[in-house]
N, CA and C atoms as an extended XYZ file, in Angstrom:
312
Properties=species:S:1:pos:R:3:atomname:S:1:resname:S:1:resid:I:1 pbc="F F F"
N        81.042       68.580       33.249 N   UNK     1
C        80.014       68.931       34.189 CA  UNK     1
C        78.678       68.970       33.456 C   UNK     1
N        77.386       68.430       33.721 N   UNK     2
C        76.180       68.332       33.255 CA  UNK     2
C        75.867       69.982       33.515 C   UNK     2
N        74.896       70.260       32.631 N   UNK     3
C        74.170       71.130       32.841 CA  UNK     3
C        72.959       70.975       32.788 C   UNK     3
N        72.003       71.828       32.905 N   UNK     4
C        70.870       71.616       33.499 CA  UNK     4
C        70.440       71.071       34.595 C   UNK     4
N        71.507       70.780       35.621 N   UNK     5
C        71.151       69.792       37.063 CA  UNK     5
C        70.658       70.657       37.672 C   UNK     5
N        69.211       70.717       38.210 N   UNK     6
C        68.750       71.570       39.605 CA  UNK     6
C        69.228       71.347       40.359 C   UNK     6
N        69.950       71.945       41.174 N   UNK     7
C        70.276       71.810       42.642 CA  UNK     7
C        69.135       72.008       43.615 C   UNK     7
N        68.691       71.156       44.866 N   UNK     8
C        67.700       71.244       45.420 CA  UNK     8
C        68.063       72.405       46.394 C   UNK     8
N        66.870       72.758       46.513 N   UNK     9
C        66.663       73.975       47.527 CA  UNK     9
C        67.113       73.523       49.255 C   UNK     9
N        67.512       74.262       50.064 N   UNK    10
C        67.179       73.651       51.744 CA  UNK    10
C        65.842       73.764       51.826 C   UNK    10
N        65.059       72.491       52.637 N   UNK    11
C        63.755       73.539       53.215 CA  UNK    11
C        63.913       73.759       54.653 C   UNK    11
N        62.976       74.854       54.218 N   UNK    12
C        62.918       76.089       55.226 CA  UNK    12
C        62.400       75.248       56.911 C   UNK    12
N        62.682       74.544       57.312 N   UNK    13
C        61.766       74.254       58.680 CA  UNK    13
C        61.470       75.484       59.613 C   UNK    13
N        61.698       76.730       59.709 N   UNK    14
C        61.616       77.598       60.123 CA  UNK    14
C        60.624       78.268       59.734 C   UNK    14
N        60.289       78.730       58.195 N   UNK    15
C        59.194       79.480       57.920 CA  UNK    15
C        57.861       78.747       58.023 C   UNK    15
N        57.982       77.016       58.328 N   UNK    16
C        56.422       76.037       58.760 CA  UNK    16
C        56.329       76.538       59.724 C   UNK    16
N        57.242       76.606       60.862 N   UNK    17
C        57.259       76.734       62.422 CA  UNK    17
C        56.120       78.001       62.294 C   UNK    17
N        57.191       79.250       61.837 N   UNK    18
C        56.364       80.381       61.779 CA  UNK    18
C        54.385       80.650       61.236 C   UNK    18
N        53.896       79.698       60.100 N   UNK    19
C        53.219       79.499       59.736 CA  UNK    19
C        52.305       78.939       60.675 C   UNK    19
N        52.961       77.743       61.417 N   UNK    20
C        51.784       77.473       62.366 CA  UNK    20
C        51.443       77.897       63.677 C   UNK    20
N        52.769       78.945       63.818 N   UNK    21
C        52.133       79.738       64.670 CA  UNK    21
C        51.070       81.010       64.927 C   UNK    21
N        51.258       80.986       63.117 N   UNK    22
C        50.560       82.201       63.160 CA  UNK    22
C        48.976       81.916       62.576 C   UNK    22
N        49.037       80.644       62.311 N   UNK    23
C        47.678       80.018       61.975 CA  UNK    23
C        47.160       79.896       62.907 C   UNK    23
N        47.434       79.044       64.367 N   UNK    24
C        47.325       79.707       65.334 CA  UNK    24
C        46.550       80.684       65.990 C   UNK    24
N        47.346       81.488       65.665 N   UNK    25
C        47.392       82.659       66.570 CA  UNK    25
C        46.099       83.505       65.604 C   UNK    25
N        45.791       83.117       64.190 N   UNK    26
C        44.700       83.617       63.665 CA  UNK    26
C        43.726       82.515       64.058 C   UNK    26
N        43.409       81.612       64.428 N   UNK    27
C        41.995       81.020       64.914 CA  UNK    27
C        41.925       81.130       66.623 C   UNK    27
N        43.010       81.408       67.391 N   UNK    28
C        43.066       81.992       68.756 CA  UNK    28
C        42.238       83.086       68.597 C   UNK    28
N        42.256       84.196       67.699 N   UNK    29
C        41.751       85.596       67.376 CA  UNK    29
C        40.780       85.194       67.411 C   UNK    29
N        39.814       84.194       66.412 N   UNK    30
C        38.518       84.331       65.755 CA  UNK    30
C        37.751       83.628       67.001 C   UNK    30
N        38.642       82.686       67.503 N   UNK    31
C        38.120       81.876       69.105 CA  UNK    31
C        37.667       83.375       69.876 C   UNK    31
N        38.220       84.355       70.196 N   UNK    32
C        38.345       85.566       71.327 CA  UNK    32
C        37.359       86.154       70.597 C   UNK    32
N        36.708       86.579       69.531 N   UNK    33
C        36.032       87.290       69.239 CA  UNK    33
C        34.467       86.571       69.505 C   UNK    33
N        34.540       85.348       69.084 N   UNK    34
C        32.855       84.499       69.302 CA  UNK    34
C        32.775       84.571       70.677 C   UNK    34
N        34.022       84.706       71.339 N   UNK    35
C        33.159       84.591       73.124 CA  UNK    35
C        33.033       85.928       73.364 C   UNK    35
N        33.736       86.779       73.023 N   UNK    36
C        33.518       87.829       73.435 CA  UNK    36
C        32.344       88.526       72.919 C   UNK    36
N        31.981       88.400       71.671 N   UNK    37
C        30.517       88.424       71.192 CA  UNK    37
C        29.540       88.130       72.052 C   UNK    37
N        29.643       87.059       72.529 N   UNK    38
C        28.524       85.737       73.616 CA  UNK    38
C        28.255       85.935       74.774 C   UNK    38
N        29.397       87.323       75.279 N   UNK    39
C        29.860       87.367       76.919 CA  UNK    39
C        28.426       88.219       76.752 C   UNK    39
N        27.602       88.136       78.294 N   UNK    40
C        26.780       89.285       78.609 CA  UNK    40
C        26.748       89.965       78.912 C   UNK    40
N        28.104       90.236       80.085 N   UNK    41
C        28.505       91.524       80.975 CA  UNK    41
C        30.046       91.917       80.166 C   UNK    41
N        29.711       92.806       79.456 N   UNK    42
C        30.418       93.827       78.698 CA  UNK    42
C        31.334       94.858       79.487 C   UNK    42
N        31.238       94.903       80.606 N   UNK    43
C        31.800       95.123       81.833 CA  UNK    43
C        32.903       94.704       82.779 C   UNK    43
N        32.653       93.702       83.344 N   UNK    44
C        33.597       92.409       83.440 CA  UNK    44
C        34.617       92.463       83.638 C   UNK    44
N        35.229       91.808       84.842 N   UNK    45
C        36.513       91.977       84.179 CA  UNK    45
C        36.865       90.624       83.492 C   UNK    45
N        35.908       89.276       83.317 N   UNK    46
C        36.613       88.593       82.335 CA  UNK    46
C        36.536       89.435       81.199 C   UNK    46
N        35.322       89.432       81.050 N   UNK    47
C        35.089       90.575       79.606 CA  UNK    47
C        36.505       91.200       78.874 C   UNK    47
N        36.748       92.316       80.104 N   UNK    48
C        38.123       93.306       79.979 CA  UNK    48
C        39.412       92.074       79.625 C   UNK    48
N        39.820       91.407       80.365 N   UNK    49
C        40.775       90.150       80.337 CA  UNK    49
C        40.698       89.504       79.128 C   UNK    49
N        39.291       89.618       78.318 N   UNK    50
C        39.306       88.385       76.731 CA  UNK    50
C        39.934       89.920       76.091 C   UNK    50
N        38.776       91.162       76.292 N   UNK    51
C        39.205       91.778       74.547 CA  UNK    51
C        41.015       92.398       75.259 C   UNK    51
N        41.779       92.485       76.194 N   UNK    52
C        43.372       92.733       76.203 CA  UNK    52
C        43.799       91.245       75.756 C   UNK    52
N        43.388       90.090       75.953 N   UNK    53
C        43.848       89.097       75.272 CA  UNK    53
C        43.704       89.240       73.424 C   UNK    53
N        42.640       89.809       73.477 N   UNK    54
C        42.366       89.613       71.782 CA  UNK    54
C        43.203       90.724       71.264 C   UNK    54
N        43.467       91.770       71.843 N   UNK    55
C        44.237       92.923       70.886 CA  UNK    55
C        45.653       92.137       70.873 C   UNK    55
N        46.141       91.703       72.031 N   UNK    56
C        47.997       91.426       72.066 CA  UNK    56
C        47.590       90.418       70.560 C   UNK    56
N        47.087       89.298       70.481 N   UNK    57
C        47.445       88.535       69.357 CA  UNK    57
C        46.569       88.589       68.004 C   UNK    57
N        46.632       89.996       67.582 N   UNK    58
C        45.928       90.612       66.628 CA  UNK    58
C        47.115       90.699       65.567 C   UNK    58
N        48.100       90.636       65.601 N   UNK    59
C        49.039       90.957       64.753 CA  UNK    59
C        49.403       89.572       63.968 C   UNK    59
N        48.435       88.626       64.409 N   UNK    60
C        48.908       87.429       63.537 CA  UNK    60
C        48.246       87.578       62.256 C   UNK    60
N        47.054       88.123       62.450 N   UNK    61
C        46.108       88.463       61.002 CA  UNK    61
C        47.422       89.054       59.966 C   UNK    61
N        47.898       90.298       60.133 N   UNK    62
C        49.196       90.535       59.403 CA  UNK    62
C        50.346       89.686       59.183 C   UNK    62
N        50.602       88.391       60.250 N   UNK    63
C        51.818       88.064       60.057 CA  UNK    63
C        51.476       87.049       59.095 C   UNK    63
N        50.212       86.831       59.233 N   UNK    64
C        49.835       85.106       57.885 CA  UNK    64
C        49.727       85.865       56.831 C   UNK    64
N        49.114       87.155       56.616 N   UNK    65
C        49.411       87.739       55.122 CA  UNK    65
C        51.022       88.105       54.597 C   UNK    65
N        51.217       88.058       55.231 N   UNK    66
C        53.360       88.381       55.078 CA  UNK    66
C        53.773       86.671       55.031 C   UNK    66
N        53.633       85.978       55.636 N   UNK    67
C        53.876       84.414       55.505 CA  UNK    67
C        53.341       84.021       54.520 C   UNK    67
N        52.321       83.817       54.024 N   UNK    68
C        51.561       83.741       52.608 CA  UNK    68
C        52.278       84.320       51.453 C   UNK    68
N        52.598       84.983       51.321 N   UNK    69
C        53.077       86.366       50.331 CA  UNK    69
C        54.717       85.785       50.592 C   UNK    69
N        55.179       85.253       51.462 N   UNK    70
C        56.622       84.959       51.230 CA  UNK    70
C        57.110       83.418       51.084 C   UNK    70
N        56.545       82.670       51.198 N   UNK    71
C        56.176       81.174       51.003 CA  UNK    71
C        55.785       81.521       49.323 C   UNK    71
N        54.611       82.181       48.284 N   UNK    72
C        54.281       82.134       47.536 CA  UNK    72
C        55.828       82.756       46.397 C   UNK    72
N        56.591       83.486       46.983 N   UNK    73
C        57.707       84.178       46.459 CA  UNK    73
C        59.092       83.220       46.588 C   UNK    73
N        59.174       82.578       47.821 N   UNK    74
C        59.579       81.720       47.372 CA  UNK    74
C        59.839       80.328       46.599 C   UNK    74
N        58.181       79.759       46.352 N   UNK    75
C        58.194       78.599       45.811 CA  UNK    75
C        58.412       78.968       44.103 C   UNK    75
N        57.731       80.482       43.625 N   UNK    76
C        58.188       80.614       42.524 CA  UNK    76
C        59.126       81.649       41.924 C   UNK    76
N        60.039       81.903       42.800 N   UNK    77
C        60.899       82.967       42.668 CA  UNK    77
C        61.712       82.555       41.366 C   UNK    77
N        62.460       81.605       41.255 N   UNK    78
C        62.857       81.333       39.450 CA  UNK    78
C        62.083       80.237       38.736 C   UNK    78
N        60.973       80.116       38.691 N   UNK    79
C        60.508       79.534       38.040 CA  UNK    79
C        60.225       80.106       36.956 C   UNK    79
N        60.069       79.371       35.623 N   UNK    80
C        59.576       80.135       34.604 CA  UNK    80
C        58.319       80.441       34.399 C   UNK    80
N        57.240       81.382       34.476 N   UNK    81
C        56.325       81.305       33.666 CA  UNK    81
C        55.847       82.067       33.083 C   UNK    81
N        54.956       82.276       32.004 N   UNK    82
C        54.337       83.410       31.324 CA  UNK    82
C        52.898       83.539       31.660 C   UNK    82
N        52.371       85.000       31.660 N   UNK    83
C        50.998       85.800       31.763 CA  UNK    83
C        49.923       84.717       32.142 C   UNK    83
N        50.191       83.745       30.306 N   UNK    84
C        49.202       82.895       30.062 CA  UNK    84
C        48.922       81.205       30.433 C   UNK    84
N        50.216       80.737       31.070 N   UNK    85
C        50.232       79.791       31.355 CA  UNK    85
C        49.912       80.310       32.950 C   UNK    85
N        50.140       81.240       33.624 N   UNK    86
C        49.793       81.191       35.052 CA  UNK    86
C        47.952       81.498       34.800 C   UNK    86
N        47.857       82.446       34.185 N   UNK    87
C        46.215       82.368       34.082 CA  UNK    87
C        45.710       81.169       33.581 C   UNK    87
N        46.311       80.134       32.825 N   UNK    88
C        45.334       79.079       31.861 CA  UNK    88
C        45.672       78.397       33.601 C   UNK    88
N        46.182       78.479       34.181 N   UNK    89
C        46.709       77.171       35.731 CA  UNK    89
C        45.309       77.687       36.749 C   UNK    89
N        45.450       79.334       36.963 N   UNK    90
C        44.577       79.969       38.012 CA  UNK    90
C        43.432       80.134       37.733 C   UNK    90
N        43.286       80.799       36.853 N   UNK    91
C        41.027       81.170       36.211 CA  UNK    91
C        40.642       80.262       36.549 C   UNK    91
N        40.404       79.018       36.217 N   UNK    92
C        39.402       77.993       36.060 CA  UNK    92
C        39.169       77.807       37.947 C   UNK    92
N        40.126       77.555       38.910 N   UNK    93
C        40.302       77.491       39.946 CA  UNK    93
C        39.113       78.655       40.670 C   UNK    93
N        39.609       79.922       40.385 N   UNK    94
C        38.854       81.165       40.696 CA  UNK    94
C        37.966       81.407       40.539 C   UNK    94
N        37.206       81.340       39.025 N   UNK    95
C        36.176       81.274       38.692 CA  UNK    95
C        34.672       80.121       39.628 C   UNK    95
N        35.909       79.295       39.704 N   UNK    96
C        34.872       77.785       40.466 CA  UNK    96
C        34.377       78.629       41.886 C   UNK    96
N        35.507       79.233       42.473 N   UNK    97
C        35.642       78.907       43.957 CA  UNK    97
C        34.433       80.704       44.202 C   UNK    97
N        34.345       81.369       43.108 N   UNK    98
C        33.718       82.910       42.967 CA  UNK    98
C        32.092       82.335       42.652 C   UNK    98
N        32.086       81.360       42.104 N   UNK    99
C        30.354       81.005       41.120 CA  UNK    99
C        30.204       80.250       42.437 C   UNK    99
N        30.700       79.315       43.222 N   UNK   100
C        30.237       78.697       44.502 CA  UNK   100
C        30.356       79.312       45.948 C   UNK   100
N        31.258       80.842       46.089 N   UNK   101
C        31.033       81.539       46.970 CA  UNK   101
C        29.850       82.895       46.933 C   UNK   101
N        29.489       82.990       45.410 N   UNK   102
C        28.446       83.910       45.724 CA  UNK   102
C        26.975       83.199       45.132 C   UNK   102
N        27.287       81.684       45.552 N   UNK   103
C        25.396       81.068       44.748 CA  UNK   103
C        25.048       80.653       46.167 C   UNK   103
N        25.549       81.070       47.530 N   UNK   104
C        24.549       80.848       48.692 CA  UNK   104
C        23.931       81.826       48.789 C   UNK   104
């Protein structure tokens, strides 16, 4: 018997599904908030009708941070790496994306 053979993983078609629903369901949110910003009669009952629409699908903001965080656990759950090889991979990335999000 060889050793060292990776055996491939299943993929997940289930946790994409979940992902794009909840991607989704986080730009549905950010959609409900610009109109509801925009609306003039604060009163309303569309008004009332957007922000009960915007609270029910508020929980996607949480579900993409839990989808994120479990997608990231699984792609490197046995992988090997050390301190310094994940920082020599990430800094340079971070650093870029920190010097071009705070020079507007």
């Amino acid at each position: 018997m060889a050793t060292g053979v990776k055996k491939k993983r299943k993929y997940l078609y289930e946790v994409d599904a979940m992902r794009i629903m909840f991607i989704f369901g986080v730009l549905l949110n950010h959609t409900t908030t610009a109109f509801a910003q925009s609306m003039t009669d604060s009163k309303g009952w569309a008004h009332m009708l957007l922000l009960s629409t915007h609270l029910t699908i508020h929980f996607t903001r949480m579900g993409f941070m839990f989808m994120t965080g479990l997608v990231l656990t699984l792609n490197y759950y046995k992988k090997k790496t050390t301190g310094r090889t994940s920082l020599r991979s990430v800094l340079p990335d971070q650093v870029g994306l920190t010097c071009c999000g705070t020079s507007s």
